[in-house]
N, C-alpha and C positions, 0 to 999 in steps of 0.2 A: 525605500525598497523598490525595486526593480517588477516592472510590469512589460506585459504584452500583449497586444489583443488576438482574441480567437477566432476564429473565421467568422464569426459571426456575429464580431465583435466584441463580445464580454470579454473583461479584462482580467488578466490571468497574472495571481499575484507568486512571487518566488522569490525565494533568498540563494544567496552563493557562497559558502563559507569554504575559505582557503582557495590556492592559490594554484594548486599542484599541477601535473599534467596530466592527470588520471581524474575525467568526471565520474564522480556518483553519482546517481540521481536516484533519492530516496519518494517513491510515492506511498500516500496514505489512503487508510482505506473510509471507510464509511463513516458518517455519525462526528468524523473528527476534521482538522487541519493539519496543512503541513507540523503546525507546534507539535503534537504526537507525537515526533524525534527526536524532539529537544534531550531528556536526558539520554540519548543514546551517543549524541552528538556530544556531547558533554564530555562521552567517557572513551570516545573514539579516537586512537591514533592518526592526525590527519596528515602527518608526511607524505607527501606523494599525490595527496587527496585535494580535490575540487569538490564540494559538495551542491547539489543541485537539491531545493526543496519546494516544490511548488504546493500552493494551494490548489487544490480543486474549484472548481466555480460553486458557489455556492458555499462556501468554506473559510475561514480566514479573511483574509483580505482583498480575496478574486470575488470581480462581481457576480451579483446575484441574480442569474440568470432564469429567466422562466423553460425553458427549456435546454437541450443538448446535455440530458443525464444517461446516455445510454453506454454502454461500456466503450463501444467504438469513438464515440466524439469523446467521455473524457480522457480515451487510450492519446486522441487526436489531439487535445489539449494538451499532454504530456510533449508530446511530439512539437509541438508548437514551443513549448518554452524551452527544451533541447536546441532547437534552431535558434532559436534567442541567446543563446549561449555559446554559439558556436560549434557544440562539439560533433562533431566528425563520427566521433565513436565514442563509446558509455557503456557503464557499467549499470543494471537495474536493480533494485532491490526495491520490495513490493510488498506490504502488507495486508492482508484479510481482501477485498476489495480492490485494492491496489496490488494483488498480487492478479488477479484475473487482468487489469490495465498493461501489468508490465508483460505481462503473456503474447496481448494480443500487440504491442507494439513491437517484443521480441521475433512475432514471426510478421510482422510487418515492415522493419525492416533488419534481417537477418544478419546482412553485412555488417551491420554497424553496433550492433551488440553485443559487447567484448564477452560479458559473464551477467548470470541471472540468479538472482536471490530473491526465492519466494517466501515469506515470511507469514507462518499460519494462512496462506491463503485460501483462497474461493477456489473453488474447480473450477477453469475454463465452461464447464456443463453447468454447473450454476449450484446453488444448493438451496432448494423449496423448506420453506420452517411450515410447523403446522400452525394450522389456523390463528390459534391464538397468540402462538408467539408474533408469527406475523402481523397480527394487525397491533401488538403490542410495537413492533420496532416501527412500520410503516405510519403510525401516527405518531411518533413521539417528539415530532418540531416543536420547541420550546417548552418540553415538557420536562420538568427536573425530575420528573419522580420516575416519572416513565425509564428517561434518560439512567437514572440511578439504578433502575432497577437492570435494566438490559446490560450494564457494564457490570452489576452484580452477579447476575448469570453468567456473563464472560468472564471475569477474569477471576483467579484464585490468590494473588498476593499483592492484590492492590493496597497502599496505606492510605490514612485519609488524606492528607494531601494531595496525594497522584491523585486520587477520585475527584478531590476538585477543582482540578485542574483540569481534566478531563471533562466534566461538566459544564466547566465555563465554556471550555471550546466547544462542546456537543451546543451549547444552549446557543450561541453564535449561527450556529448551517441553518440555510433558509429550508422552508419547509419542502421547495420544489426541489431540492437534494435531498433532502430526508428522503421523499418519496419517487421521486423519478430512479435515483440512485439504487436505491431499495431495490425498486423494480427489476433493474438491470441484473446485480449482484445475485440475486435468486435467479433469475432467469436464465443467466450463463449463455452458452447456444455457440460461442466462438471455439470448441474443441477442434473442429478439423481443422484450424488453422496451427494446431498443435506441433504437427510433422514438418514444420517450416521453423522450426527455432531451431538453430545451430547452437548456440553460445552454449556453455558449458554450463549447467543449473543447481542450485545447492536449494532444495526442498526443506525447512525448518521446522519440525512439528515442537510443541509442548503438548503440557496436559489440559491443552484444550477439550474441552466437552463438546464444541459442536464441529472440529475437526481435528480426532486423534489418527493418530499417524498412521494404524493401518488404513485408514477411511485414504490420507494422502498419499500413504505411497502405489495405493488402485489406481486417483482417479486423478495426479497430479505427475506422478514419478513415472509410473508404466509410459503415459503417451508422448514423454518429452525424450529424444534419444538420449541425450548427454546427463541425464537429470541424477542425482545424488539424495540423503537423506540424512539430517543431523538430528538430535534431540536434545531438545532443553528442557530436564525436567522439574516443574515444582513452578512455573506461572501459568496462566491457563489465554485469553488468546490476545493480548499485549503484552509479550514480553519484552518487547522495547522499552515498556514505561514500569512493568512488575519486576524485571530483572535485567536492568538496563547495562549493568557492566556484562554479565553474562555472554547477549547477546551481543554488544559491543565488538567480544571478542569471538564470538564466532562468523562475525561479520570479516574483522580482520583476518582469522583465517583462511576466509574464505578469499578473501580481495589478495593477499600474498600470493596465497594458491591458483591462481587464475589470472597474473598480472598478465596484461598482453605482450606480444614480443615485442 
């Protein structure tokens, strides 16, 4: 599998499925690895498509960095395995934590971001848990139970198997992503870079509990000009992995509807 190092060395692991002219580049969010796409990818039309999957550092198979978890360096990360790839221009699509990544790289660099698909994300502003949840998710490095319980909380139509697969990947991320990552993701702080995204953005809510839709179309849809709102109802906040053909296909809709000229 295909690597590349980050500015600071750590090595930044990714995969590339298909051949097409049109890059995707799918980022993941928190607690997991680029795997998290797997069965989306599965079920995805890839005609036309390049798929871009990077690990995060701290994640899969990119290394395990002591530091550089802050939204900016792993937005920068992103950006580094884009040039690794050549593409010119790309399509984002960005889940939970990796929806704040593909934000700030969208209005970092604007020209080159065809269309933007945020997928249950984070607000650009961040989003603070209380106390207890937070220190339940901030230490759960290699913790199964912890881990089980936090993806319990999130998600509403997980089967047992997705859960353990999901767990294997959670029980993998070093703990200086658990926590530095953490850190970031709540933090947020990169909103006024908001009014620099051009690209045309498709905002995805389900019945997530810790970001239903009216929460995102306040603090997601209002500050993005071109930004849009779809619904998936009945997974709660992977629906990539609870309702994996679903979104598959509002994926595809959205990439038809937004091909570039």
């Amino acid at each position: 599998m295909p690597t590349i190092s980050a500015t600071d060395g750590t090595s930044l692991h990714y995969r590339v499925i298909g051949d097409g002219p049109r890059t995707v580049v799918l980022v993941h969010g928190w607690m997991v690895s680029g795997a998290v796409w797997d069965g989306l990818v599965e079920r995805l039309d890839l005609t036309g498509l390049r798929l871009v999957i990077p690990d995060a550092r701290g994640t899969g198979q990119s290394g395990k960095a002591a530091g550089g978890y802050t939204l900016e360096g792993l937005a920068r990360d992103v950006l580094t395995v884009v040039d690794a790839v050549g593409a010119e221009r790309f399509t984002l699509v960005g889940h939970s934590m990796g929806g704040q990544l593909a934000q700030w790289v969208a209005s970092e660099v604007p020209a080159r971001v065809d269309a933007l698909l945020l997928l249950n994300t984070v607000p650009a502003s961040g989003l603070p848990l209380p106390p207890d949840a937070a220190g339940l998710f901030r230490t759960s490095a290699g913790d199964r139970e912890k881990q089980k319980t936090i993806l319990g909380l999130a998600c509403k139509k997980l089967l047992p198997e997705q859960l353990e697969v999901l767990l294997k990947d959670a029980g993998a991320v070093s703990a200086a992503s658990i926590e530095g990552a953490f850190d970031a993701w709540t933090k947020g702080g990169i909103q006024e870079r908001l009014a620099r995204i051009t690209a045309p953005t498709l905002v995805v809510s389900t019945d997530d509990a810790f970001l239903p839709p009216a929460f995102l179309r306040e603090a997601v849809v209002a500050p993005i000009r071109r930004a849009r709102m779809a619904h998936i109802p009945g997974p709660g906040h992977y629906p990539h992995v609870e309702h994996p053909q679903e979104t598959a296909a509002v994926l595809s809709a959205f990439l038809a509807g937004s091909a570039p000229a």
